[in-house]
GUBA-226594 format. One record per atom (N, C-alpha, C, O, CB): y, x, z. Coordinates in steps of 0.02 Angstrom, whole numbers, plus 32768, in hexadecimal, padded with zeros to 4 digits. Glycine has a CB too. Layout:
N
YXZ ...
This chain:
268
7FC480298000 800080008000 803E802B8000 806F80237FDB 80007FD1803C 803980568028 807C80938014 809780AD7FD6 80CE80AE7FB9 806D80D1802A 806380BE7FCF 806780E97F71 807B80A17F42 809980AC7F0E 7FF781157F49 806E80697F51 8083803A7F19 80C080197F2C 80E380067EFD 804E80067F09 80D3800E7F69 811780137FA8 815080517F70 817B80427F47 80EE804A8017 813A80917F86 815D80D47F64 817380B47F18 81AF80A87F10 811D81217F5B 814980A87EE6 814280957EAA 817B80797EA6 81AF80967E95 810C80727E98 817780327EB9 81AE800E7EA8 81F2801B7EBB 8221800F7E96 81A37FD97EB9 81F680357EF8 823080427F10 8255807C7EF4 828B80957F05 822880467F4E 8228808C7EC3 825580D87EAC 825480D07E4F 825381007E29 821A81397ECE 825680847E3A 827780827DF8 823480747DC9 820180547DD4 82A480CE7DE6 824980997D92 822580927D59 81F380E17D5D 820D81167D6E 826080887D12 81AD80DA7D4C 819881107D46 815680F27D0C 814D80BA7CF6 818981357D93 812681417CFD 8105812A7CCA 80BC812E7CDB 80A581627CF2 8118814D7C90 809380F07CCF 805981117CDA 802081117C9E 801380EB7C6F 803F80F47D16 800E813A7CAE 7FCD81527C8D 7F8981527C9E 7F8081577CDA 7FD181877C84 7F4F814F7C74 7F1B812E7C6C 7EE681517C1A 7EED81507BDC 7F3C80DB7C6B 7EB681697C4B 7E9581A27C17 7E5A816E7BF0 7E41813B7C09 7E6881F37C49 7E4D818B7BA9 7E1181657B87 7DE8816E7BA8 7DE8818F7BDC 7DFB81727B49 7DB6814E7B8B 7D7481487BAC 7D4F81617B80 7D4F814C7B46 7D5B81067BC0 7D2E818D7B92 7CEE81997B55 7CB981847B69 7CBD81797BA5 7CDA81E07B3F 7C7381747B4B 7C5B81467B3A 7C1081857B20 7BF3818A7AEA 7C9081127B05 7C0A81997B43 7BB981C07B24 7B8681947B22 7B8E81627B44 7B9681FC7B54 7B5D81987B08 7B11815D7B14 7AE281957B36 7AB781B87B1A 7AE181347AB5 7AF681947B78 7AD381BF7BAA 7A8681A97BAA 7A5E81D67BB8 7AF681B77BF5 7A6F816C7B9E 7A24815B7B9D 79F181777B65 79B5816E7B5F 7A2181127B99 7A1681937B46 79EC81BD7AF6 7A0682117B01 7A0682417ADA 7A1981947A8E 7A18820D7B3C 7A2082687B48 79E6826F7B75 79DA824C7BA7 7A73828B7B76 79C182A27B5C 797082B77B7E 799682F57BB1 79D182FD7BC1 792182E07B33 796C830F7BBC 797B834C7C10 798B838E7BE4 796283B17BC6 791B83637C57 79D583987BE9 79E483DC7BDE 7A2283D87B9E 7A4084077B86 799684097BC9 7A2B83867B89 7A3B83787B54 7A9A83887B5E 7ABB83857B92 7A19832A7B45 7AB283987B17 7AF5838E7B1B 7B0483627AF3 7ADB83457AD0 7B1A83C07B13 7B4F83577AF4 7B6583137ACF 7BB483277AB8 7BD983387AE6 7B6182C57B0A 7BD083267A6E 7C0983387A58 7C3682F57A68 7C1582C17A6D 7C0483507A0D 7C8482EE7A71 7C9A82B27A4E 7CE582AD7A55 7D0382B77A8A 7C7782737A6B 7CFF829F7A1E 7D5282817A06 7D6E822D7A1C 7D6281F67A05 7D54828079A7 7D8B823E7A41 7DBD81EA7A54 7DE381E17A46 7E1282097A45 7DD581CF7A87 7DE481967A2D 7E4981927A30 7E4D81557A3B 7E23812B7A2B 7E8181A479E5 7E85814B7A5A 7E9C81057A78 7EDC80ED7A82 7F0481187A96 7E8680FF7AB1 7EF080B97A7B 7F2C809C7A9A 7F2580707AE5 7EEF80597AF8 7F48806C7A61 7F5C80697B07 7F6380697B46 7F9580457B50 7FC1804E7B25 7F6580A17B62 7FA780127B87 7FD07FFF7B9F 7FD67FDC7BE4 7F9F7FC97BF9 7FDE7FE87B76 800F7FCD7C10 801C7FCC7C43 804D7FAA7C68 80727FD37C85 801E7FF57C47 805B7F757C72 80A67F617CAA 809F7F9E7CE2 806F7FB57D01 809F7EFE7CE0 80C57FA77CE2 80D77FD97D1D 810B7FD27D42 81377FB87D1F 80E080157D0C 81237FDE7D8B 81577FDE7DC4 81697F8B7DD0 814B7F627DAD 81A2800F7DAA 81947F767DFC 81927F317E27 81B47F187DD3 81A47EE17DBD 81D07F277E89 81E07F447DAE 81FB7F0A7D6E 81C87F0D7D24 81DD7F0C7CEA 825A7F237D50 817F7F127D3C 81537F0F7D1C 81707F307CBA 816A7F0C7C88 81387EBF7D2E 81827F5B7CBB 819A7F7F7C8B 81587F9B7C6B 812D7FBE7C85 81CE7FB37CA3 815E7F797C19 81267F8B7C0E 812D7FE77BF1 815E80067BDC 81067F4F7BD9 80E57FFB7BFD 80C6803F7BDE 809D804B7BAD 806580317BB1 80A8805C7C03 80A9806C7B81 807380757B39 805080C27B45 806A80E27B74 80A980757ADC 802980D97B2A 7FF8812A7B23 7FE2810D7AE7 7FD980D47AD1 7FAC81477B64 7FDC81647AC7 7FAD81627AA1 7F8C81A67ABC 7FB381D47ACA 7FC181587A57 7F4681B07AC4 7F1881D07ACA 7EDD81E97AAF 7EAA81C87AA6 7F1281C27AE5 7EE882347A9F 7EB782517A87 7E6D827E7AB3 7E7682B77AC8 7EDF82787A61 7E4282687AB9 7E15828C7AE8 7DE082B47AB2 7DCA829A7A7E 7DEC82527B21 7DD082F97ACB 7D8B83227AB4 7D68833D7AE9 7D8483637B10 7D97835F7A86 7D1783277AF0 7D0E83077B1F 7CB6834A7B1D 7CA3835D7AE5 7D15829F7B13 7C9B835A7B4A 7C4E83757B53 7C41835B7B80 7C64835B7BB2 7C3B83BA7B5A 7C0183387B79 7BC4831B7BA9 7B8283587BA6 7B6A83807B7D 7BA582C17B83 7B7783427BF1 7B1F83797BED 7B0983457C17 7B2683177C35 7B1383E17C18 7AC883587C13 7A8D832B7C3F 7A62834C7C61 7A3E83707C3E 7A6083017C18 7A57834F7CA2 7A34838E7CC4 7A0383747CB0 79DD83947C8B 7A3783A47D11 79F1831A7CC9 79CE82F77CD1 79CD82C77CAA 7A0682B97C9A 79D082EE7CFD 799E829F7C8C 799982537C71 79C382267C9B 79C8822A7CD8 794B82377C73 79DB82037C7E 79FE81D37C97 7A4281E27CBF 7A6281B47CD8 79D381B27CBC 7A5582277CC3 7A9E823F7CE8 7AB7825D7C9A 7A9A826B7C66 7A96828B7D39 7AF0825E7CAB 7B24828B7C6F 7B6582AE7C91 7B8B828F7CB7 7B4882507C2E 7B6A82D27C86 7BB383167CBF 7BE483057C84 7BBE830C7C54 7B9F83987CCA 7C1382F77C71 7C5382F47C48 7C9B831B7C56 7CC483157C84 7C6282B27C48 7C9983457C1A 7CED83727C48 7D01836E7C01 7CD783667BD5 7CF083DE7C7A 7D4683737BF4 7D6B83867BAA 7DB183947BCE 7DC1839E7C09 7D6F833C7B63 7DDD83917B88 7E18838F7B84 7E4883577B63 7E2E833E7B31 7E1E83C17B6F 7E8E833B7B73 7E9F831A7B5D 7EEB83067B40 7F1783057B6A 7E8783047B7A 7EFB82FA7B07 7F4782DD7B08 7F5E829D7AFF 7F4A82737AD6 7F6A82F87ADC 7F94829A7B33 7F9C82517B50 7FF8824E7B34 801C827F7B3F 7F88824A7BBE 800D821B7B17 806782267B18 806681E67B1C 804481C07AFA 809B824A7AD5 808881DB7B41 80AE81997B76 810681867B52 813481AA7B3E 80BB81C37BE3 80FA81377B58 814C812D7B67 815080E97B94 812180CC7BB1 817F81227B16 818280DC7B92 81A080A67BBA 81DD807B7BC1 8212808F7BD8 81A080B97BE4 81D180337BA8 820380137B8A 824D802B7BA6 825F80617BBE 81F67FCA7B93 82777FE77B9B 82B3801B7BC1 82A87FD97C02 828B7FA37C09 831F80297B8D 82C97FFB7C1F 82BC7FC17C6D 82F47FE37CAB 82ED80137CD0 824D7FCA7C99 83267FB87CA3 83677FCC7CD8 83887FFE7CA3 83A6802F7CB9 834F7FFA7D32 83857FF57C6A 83B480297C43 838B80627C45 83A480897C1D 840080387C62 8359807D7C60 832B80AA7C4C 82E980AE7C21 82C3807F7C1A 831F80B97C76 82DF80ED7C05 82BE80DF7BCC 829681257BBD 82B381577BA7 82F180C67B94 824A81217BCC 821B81647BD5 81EF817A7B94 81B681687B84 81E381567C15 8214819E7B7A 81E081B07B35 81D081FA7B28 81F382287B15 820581977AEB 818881F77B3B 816882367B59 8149824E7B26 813F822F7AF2 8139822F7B94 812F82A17B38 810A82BF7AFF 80C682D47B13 80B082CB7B4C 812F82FA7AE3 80A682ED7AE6 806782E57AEA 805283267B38 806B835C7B27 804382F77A90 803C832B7B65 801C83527B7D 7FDF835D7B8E 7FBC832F7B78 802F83577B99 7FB383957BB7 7F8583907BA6 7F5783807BE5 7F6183977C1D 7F7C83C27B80 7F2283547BD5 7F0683287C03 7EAC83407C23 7E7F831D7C0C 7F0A82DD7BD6 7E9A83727C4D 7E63836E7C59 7E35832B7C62 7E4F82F97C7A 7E65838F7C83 7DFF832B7C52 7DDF82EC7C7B 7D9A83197C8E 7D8F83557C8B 7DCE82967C43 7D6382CD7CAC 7D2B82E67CD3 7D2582A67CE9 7D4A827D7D05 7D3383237D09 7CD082A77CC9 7CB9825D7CC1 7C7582657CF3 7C7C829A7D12 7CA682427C65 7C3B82467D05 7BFC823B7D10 7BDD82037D11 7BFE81D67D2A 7BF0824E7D3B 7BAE81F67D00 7BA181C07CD9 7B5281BB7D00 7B4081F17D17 7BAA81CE7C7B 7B1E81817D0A 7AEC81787D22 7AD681257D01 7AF580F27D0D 7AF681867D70 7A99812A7CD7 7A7F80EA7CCB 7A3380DF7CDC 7A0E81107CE0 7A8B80DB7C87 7A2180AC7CE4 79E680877CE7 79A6809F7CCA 79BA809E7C90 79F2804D7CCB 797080B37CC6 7950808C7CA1 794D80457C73 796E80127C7D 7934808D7CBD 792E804D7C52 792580067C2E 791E7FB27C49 793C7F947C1C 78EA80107C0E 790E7F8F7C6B 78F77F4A7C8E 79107F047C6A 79297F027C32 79187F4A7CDE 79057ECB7C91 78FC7E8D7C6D 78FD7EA27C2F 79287EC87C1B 792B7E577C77 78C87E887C08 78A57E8B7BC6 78B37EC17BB6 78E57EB87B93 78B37E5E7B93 78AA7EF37BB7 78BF7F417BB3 78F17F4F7B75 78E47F767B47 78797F737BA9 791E7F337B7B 79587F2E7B5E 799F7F3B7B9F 79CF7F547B82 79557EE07B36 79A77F347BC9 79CE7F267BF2 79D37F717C1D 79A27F8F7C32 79B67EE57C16 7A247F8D7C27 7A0F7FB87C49 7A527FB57C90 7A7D7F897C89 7A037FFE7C16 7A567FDD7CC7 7A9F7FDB7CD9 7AC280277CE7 7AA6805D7CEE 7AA67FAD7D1E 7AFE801A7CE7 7B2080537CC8 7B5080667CFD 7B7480367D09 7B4480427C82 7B5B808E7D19 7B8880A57D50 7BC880F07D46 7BC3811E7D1E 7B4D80B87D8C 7BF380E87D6E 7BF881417D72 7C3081457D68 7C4981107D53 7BD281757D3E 7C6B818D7D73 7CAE81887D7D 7CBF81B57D3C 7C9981DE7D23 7CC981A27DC9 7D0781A47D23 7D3081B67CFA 7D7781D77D24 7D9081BF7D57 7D3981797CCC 7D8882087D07 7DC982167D14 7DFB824F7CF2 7DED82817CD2 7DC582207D51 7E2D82397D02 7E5F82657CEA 7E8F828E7D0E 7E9E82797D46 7E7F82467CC9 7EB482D67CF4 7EE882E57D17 7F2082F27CF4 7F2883267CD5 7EDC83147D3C 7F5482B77CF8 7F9082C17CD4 7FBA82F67CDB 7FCF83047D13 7FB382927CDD 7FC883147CB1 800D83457CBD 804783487C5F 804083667C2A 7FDF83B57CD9 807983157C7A 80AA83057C38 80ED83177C48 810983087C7C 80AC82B57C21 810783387C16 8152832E7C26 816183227BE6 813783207BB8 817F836A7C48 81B583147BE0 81E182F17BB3 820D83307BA6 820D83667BC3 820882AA7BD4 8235831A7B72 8274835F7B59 82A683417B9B 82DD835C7BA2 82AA83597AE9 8299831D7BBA 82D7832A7BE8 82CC834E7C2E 82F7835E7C58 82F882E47BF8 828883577C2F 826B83867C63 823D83587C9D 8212836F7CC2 82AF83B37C89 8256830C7C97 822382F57CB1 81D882F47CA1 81BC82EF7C6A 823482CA7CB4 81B682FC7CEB 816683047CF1 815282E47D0B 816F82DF7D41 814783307D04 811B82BB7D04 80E082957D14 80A482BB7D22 808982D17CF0 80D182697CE0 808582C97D5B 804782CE7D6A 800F82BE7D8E 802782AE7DC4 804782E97D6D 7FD682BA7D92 7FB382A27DD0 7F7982927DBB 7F6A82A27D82 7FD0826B7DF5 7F4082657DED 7EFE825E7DCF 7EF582047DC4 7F1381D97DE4 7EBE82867E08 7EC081F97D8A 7EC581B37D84 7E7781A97D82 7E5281D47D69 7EF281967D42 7E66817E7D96 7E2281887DBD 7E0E81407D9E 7E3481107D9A 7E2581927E1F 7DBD81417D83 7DAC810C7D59 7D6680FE7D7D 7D3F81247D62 7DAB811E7D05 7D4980DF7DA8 7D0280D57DB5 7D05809A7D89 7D3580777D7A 7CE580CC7E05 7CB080937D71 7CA780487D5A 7C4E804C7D6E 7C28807B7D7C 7CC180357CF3 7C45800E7D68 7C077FDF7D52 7C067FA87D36 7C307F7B7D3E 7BE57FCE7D7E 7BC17FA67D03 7BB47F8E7CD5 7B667F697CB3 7B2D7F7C7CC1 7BCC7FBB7CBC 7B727F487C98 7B167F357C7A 7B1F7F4E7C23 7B4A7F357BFE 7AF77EBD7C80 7AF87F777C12 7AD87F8E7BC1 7AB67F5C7BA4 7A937F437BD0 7AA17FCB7BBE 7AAD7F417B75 7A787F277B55 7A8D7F417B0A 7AC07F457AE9 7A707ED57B62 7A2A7F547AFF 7A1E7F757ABC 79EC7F597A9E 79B17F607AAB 7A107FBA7ABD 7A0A7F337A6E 79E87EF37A3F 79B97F2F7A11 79817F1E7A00 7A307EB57A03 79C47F4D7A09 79A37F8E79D1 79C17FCC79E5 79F67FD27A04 79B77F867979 798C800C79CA 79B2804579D8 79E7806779C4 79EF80A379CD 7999806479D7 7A1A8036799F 7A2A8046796E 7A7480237990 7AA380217968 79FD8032792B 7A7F800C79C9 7AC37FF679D3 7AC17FD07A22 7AA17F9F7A32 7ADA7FC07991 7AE57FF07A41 7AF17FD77A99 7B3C7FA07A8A 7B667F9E7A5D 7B0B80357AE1 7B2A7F6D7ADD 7B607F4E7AC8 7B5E7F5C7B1C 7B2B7F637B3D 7B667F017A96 7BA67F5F7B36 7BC37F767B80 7BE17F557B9A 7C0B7F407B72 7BE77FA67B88 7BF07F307BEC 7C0B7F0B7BFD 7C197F0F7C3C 7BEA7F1B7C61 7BF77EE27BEB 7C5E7F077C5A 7C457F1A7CA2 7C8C7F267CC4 7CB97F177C9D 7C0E7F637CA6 7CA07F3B7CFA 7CDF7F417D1B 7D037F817D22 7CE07FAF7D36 7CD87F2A7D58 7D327F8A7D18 7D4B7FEA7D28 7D7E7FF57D4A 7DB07FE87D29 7D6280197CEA 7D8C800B7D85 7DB6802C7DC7 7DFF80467D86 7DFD805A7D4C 7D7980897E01 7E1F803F7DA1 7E6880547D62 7E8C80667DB2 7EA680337DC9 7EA07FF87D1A 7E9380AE7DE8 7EA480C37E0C 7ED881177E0E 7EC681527E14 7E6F80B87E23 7F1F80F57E06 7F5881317DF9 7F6C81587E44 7F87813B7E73 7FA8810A7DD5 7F5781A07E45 7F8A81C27E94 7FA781E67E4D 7F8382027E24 7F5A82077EF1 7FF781DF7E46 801882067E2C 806B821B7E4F 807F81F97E7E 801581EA7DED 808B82477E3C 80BF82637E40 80EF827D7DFF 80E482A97DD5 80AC828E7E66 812682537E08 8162826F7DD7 818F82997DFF 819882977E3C 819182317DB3 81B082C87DC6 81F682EF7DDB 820F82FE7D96 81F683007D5E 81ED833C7E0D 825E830A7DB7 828F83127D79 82A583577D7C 828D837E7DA5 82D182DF7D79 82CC83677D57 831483947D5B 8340839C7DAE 834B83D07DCC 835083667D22 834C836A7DBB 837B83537DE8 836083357E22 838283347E55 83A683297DCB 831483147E23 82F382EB7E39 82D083047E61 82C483407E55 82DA82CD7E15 82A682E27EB0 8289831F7ECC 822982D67EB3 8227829E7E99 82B383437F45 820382F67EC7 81BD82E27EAE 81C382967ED5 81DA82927F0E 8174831F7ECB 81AC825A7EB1 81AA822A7EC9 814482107EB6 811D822D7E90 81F281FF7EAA 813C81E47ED6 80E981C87ED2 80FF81847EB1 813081617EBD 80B581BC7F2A 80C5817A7E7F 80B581527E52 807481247E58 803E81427E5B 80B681777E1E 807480F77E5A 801780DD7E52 801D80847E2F 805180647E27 7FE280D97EC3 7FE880747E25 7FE180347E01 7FD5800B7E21 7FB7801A7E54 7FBC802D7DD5 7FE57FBD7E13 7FD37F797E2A 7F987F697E22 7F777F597E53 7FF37F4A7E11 7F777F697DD6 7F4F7F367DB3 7F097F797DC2 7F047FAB7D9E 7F717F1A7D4E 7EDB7F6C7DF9 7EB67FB37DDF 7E6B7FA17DDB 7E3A7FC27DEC 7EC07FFA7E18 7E707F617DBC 7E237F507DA7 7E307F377D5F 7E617F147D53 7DF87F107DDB 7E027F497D2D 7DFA7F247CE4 7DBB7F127CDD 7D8F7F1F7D07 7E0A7F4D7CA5 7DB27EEF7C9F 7D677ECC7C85 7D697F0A7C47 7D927F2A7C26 7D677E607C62 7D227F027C4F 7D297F497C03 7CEA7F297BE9 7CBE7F0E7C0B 7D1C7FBD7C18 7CEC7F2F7B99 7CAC7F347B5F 7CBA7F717B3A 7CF17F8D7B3C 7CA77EF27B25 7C8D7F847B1B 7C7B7FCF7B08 7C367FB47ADA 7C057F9A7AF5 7C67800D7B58 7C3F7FC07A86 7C147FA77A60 7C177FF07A27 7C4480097A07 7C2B7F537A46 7BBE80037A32 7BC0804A7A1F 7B8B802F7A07 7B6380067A1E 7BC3808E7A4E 7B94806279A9 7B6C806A7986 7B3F80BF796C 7B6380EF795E 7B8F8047795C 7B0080C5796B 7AE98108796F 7AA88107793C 7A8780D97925 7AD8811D79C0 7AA681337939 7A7581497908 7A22816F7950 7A26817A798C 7AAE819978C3 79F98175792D 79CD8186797F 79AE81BF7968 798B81E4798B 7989814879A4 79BD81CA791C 7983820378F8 79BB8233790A 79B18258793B 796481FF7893 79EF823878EC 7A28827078F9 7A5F826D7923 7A9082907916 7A46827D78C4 7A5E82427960 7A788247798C 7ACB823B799F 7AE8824179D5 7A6282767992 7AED821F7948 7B2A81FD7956 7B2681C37970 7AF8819C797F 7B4E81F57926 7B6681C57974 7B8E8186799F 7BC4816C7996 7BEA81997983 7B9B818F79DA 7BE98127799A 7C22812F7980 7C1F80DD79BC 7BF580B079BE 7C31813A791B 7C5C80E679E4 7C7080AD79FC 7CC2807E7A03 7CFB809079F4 7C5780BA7A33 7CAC80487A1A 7CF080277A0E 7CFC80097A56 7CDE7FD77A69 7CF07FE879CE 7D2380267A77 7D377FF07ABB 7D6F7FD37ABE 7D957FCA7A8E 7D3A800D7AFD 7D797FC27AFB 7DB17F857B13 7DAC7F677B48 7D827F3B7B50 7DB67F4F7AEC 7DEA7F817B88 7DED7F5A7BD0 7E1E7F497BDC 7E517F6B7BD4 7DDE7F777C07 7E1D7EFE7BF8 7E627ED97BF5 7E597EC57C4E 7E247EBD7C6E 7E687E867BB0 7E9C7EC27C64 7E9C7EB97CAF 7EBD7E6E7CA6 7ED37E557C72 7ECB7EF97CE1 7EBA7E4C7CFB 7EBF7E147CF8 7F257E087CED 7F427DD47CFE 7E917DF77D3E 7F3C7E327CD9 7F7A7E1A7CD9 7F937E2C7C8D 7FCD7E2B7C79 7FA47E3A7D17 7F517E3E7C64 7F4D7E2D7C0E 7F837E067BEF 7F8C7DCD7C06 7F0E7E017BFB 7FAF7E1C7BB7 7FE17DEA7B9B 7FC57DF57B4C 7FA57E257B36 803F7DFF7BAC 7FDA7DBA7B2B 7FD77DBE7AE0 7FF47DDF7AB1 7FE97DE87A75 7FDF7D937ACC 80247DF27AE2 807C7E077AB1 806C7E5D7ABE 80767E877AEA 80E97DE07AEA 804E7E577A77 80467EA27A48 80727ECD7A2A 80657F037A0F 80277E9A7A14 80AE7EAF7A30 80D77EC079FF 80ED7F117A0F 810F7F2079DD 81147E8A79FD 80EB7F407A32 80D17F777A28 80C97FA27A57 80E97FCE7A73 80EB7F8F7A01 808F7F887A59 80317F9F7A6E 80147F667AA2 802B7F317AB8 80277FFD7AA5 7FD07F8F7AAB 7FB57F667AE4 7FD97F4E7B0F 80117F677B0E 7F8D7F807B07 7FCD7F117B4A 7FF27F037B74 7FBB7EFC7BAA 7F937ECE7BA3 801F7ECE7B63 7FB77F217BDA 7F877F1D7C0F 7F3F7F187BF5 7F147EF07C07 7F987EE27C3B 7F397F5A7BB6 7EF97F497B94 7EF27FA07B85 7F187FCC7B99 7EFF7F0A7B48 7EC07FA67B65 7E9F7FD47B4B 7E5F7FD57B17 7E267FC27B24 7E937FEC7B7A 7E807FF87AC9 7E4C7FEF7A97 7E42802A7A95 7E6E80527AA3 7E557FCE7A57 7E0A80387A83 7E06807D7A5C 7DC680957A38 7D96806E7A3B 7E1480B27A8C 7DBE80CE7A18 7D8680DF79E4 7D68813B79F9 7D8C816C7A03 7DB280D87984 7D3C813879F9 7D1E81727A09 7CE4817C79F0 7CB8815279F2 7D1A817A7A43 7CD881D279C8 7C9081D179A2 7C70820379BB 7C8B821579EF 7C8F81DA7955 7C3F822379AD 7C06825B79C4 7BD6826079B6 7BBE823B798B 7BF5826179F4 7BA782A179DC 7B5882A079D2 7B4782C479F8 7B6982F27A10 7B3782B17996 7B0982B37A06 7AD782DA7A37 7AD483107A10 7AD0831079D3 7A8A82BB7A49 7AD883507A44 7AC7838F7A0D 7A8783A47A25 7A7383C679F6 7AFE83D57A0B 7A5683A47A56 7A1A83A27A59 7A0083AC7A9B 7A2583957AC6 7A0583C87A2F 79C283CD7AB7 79A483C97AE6 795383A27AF0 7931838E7AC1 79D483B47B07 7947839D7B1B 78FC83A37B2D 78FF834D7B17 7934832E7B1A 78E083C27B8D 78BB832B7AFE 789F82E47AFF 78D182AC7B20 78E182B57B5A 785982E47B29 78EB82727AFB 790B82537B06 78D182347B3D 789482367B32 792F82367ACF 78F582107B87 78C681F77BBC 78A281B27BB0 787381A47BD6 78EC81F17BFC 78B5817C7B75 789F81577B54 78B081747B02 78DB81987AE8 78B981177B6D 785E81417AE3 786E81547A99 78A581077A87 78AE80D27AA5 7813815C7A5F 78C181257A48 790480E07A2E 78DB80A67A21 789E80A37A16 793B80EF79D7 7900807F7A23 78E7803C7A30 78E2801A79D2 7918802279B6 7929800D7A6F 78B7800079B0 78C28007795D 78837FB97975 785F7FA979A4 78A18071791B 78977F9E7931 78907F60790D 78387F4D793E 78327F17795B 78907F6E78A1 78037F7E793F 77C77F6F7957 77C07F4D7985 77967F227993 77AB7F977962 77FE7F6779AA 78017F537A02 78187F127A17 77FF7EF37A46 78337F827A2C 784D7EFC79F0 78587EBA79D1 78457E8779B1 78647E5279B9 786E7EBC79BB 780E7E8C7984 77EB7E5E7961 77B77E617962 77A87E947943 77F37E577930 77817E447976 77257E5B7985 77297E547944 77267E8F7933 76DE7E2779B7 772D7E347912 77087E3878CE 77217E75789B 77087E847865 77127DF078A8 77597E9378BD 77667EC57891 77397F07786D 774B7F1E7837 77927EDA78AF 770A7F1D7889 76CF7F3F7885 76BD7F297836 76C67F4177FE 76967F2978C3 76A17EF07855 767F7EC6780B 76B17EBD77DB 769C7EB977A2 76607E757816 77097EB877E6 77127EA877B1 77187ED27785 77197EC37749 77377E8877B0 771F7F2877A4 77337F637782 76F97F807754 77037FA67725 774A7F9677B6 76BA7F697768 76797F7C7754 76657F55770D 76477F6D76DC 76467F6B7791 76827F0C7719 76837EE776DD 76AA7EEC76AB 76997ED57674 76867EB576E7 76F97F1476B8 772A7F2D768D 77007F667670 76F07F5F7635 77707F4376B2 76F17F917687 76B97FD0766B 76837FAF7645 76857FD17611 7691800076AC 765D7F8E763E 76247F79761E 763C7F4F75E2 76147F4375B5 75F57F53764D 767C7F3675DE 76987F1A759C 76B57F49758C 76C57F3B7552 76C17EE17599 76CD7F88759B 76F57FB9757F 76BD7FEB7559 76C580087523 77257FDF75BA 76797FED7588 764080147557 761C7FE7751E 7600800474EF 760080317587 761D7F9D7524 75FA7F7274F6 76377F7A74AC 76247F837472 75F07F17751E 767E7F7474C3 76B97F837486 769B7FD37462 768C7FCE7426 771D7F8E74B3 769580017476 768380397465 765380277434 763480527415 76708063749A 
């Protein structure tokens, strides 16, 4: 209650909010690494005169897997912020550069072995300044949980809640360090990722909107978050399940592939 007390009482400030990357930690076997590129747009009401905030964000991202079913995540990131004008002020920031550090933990397979659940923390550490010397920095802290379901091996669909938690600090020129933090710090998130299982890309599409979501786009998100991120497993020991493909799904599929072959040798 202090830090969001501090917030308001000290004006307009900016906050920030790191992508999410999105590995398909359940097809990384023991020892495995994982490449991947993000990008996203971002947005935010921020301080008591709910002044909205836009990002755009670039993340490059390495996952390892000691273990099946864990994933370690560290990269680097660029984040540039602005902020409408609000009291005659007006924050238009440049890109700086953004560590993150993710960990990630899922399920096994269950109900109809399609179903999995998905846990684990995201985060970031801002550090931005502007040509006027103002700086933004601090940590933004993302836990979530979630339910997977994988209709085929060939595409997860994600669903589930995510912690949106700011300790930050601004200072100016002139200014001595003031604390920053957010209102809204729960969202709904989906995350709909498509992959290949022979060669180990990935390519996903998310989106988390908090409950104080507006329609009015007109430029950028508004208490939302889209974004796109691609990759691949670069390798390691036996995935801990094999991918999930058409057999597993249809009892008659067996027979029907056997009967496609026997009209393809009778055409011959």
């Amino acid at each position: 209650m202090g830090m969001r007390a501090l917030a308001c009482l000290t004006g307009l400030y900016l906050l920030p909010i790191q992508a999410l990357a999105a590995f398909p930690t359940e097809d990384m076997g023991s020892m495995s690494l994982g490449l991947q590129y993000g990008f996203a747009f971002r947005g935010q009401n921020i301080t008591a005169a709910a002044a909205p905030s836009h990002e755009t964000i670039h993340t490059l991202s390495l996952a390892y897997a000691p273990i099946p079913y864990l994933s370690i995540e560290a990269g680097i990131g660029l984040d540039r912020f602005d902020v409408e004008t609000s009291k005659s002020v007006r924050f238009d920031g440049e890109y700086g550069l953004s560590p993150l550090f993710g960990l990630v933990v899922k399920s096994p397979y269950f109900a109809l072995d399609f179903v999995r659940i998905a846990a684990g923390y995201r985060g970031l550490y801002l550090n931005s300044e502007d040509d006027r010397g103002y700086r933004y920095s601090g940590t933004i802290s993302s836990p979530f949980l979630g339910a997977v379901v994988s209709p085929s091996g060939f595409f997860d669909i994600e669903a589930g809640a995510r912690g949106h938690i700011v300790d930050g600090a601004m200072s100016g020129p002139s200014t001595s360090e003031q604390v920053f933090a957010n209102e809204e710090i729960l969202r709904g998130y989906a995350t709909f990722t498509v992959k290949s299982p022979t060669d180990g890309a990935f390519l996903s599409l998310d989106i988390d909107i908090s409950p104080a979501f507006t329609s009015d786009w007109a430029d950028g998100p508004r208490e939302a978050q889209v974004g796109i991120s691609f990759g691949a497993i670069l390798g390691g020991q036996a995935k801990p399940e094999p991918a999930k493909d058409a057999t597993g799904r249809f009892p008659a599929y067996s027979e029907m592939k056997e009967t496609q072959r026997k009209m393809a040798d009778e055409i011959k």
